[in-house]
C-alpha positions as CSV (number, residue, x, y, z in Angstrom):
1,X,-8.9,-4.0,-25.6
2,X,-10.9,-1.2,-26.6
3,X,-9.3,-0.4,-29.7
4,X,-9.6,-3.7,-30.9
5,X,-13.6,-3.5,-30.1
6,X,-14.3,-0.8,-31.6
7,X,-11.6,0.4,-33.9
8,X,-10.3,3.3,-32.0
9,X,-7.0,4.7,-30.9
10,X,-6.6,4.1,-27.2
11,X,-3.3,4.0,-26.9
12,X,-3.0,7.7,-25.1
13,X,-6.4,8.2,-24.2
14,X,-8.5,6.5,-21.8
15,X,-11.2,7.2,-19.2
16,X,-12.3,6.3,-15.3
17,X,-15.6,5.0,-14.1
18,X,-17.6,4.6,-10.7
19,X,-21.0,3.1,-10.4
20,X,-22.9,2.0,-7.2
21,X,-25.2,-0.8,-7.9
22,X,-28.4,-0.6,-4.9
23,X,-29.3,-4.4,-3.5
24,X,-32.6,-5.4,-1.4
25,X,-30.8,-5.6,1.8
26,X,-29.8,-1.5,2.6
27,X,-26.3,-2.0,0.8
28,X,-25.0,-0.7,-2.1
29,X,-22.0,-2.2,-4.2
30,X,-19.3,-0.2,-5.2
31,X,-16.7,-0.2,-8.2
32,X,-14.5,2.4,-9.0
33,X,-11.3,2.4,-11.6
34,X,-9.1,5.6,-11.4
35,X,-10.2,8.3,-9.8
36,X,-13.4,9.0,-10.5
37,X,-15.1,8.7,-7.0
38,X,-18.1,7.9,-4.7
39,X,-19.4,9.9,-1.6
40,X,-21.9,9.5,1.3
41,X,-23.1,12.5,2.4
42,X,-23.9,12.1,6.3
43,X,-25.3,13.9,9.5
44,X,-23.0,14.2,12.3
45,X,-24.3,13.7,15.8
46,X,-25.6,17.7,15.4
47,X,-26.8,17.5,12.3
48,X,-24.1,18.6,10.3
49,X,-23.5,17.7,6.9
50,X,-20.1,15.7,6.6
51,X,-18.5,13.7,3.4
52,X,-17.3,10.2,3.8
53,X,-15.5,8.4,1.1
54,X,-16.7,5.3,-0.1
55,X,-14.2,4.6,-3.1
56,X,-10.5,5.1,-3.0
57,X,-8.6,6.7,-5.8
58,X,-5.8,4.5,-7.7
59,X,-2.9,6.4,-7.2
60,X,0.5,5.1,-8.6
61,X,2.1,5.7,-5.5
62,X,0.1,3.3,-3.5
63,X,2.6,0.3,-2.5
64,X,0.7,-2.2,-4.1
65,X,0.0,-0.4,-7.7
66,X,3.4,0.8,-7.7
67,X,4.7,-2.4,-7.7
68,X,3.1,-4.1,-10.2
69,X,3.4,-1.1,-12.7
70,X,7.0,-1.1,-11.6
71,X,7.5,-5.0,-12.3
72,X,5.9,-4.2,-15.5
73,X,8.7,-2.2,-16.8
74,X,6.6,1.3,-16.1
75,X,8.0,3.8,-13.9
76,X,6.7,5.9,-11.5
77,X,7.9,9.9,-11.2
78,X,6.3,13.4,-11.5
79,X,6.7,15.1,-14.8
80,X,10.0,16.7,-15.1
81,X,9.7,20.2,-17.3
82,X,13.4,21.4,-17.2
83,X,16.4,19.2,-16.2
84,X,16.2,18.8,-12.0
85,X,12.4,20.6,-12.5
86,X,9.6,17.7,-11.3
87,X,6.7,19.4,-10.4
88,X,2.6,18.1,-10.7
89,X,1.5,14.5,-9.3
90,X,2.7,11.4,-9.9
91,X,2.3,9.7,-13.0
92,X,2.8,6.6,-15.0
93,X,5.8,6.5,-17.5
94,X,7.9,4.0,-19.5
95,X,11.0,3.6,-18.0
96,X,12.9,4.6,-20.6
97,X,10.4,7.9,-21.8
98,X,8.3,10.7,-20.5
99,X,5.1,8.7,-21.8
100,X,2.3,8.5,-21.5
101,X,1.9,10.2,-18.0
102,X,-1.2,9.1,-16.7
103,X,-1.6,10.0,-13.0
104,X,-3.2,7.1,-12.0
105,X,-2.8,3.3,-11.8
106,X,-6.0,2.2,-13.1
107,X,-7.9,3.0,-16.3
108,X,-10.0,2.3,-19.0
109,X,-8.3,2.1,-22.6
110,X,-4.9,4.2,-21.9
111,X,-3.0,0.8,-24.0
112,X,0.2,2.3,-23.6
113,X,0.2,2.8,-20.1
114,X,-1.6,-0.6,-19.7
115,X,1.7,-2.0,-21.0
116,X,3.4,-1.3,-18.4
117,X,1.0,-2.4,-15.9
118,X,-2.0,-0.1,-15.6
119,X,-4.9,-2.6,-15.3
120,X,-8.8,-2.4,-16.1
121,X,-9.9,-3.8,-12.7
122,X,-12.2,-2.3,-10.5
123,X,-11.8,-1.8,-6.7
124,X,-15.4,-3.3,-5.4
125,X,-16.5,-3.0,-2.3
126,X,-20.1,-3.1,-0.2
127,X,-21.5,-0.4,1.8
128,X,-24.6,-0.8,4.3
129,X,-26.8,2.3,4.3
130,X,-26.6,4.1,8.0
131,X,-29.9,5.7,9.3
132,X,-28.2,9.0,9.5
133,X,-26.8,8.8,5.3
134,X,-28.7,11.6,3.2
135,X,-27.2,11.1,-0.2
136,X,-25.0,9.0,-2.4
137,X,-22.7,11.3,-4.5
138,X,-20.9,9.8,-7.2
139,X,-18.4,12.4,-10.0
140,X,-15.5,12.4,-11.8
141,X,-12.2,13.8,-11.1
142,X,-13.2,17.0,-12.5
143,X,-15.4,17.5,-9.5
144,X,-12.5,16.2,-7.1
145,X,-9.3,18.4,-8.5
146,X,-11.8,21.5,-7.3
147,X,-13.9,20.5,-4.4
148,X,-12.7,18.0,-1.2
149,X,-15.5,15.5,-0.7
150,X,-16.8,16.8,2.8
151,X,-17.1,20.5,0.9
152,X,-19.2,18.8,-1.8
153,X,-21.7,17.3,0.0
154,X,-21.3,20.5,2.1
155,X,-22.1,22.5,-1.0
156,X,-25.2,20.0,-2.3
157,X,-27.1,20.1,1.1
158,X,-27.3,23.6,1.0
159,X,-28.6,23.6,-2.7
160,X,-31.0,21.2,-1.6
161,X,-32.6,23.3,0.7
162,X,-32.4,26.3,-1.3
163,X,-36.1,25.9,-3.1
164,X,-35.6,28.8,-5.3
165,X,-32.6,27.6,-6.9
166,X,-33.7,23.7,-6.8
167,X,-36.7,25.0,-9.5
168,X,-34.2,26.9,-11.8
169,X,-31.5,23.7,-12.3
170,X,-30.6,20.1,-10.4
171,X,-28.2,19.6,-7.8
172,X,-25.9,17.7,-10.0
173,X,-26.2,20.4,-12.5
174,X,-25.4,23.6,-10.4
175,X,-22.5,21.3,-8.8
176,X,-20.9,20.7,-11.9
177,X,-21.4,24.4,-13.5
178,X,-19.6,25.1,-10.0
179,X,-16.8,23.1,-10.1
180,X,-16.1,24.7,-14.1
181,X,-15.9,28.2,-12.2
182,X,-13.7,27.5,-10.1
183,X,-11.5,25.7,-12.6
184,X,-11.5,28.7,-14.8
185,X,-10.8,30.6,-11.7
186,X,-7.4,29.4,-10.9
187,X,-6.1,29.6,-14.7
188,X,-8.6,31.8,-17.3
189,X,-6.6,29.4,-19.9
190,X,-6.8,26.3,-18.1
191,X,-8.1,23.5,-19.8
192,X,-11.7,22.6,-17.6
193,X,-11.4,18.9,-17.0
194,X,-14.8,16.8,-17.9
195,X,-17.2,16.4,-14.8
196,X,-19.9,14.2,-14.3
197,X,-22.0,14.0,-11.1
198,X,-24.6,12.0,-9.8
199,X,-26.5,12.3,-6.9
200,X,-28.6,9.2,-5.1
201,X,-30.7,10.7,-2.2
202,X,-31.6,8.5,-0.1
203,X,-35.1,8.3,1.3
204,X,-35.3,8.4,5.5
């Protein structure tokens, strides 16, 4: 679809998405495809800062999306390096070769996985804003392979009321500078995945 559009080559490359779109009536709607995600960051009964999930990742190994990839002629394994070696998370094959690989069941572009079943279609959902609910934290999956979602909203409360640092660089910012570091840290020749953040607070 999005090669035709606008003359590219998507056949192994592709994206995810998330977006929260705020109505008049306390709610916020909620698409996500992949596993790109979005986060409320709440206060627990004593005032702790806690991260709930509002989006669920498309994994292939859900029941439903491995199905349909499966009864698409697409297969469902972890990456195999040496003969009776599997290793990494699950990912998206054709059943006959080790491509393309994609670890998740719903994309943007990616035409050879969407071959085999891989779809565009966004989970959407509706959320009603809780009295206690700070912030609205929405990022890509190169926040999520390095933080949990409770330790992010963890992190971005405390930045928050760190003045000092607030004046120097953004929440979303300083998240995302974060998250590189400690991609770097567990491989110095690791290949930093791209992160986006975005951060809603929400007024009391």
């Amino acid at each position: 679809m999005l090669s035709g559009a606008c003359g590219f080559d998507c056949q192994f490359s592709g994206t995810t998405a998330v977006f929260g779109v705020l109505t008049g009536r306390n709610s916020v709607l909620l698409g996500n495809v992949g596993d790109s995600r979005a986060v409320v960051g709440r206060a627990d009964a004593n005032g702790q800062m806690t991260g709930v999930d509002l989006t669920e990742d498309d994994k292939p190994t859900d029941a439903p999306e491995r199905a349909r990839i499966e009864s698409s002629g697409g297969r469902v394994a972890q990456m195999e390096y040496d003969p009776g070696d599997f290793d990494g998370p699950f990912r998206v094959f054709l059943r006959e070769a080790n491509i393309p690989g994609l670890a998740m069941s719903r994309s943007l572009g990616d035409g050879l996985a969407e071959s085999v079943g891989v779809i565009t279609d966004p989970t959407c959902s509706e959320y009603y804003i809780r009295p206690e609910d700070k912030f609205l934290l929405f990022a890509s999956d190169g926040l999520w392979e390095v933080f949990t979602s409770d330790e992010a909203c963890k992190w971005a409360e405390a930045y928050f009321k760190d003045r000092e640092k607030m004046a120097k660089m953004p929440c979303t910012q300083a998240l995302a500078e974060e998250a590189q570091r400690r991609w770097t840290r567990m491989d110095e020749d690791c290949v930093v995945d791209d992160t986006t953040v975005l951060i809603v607070r929400i007024r009391s």
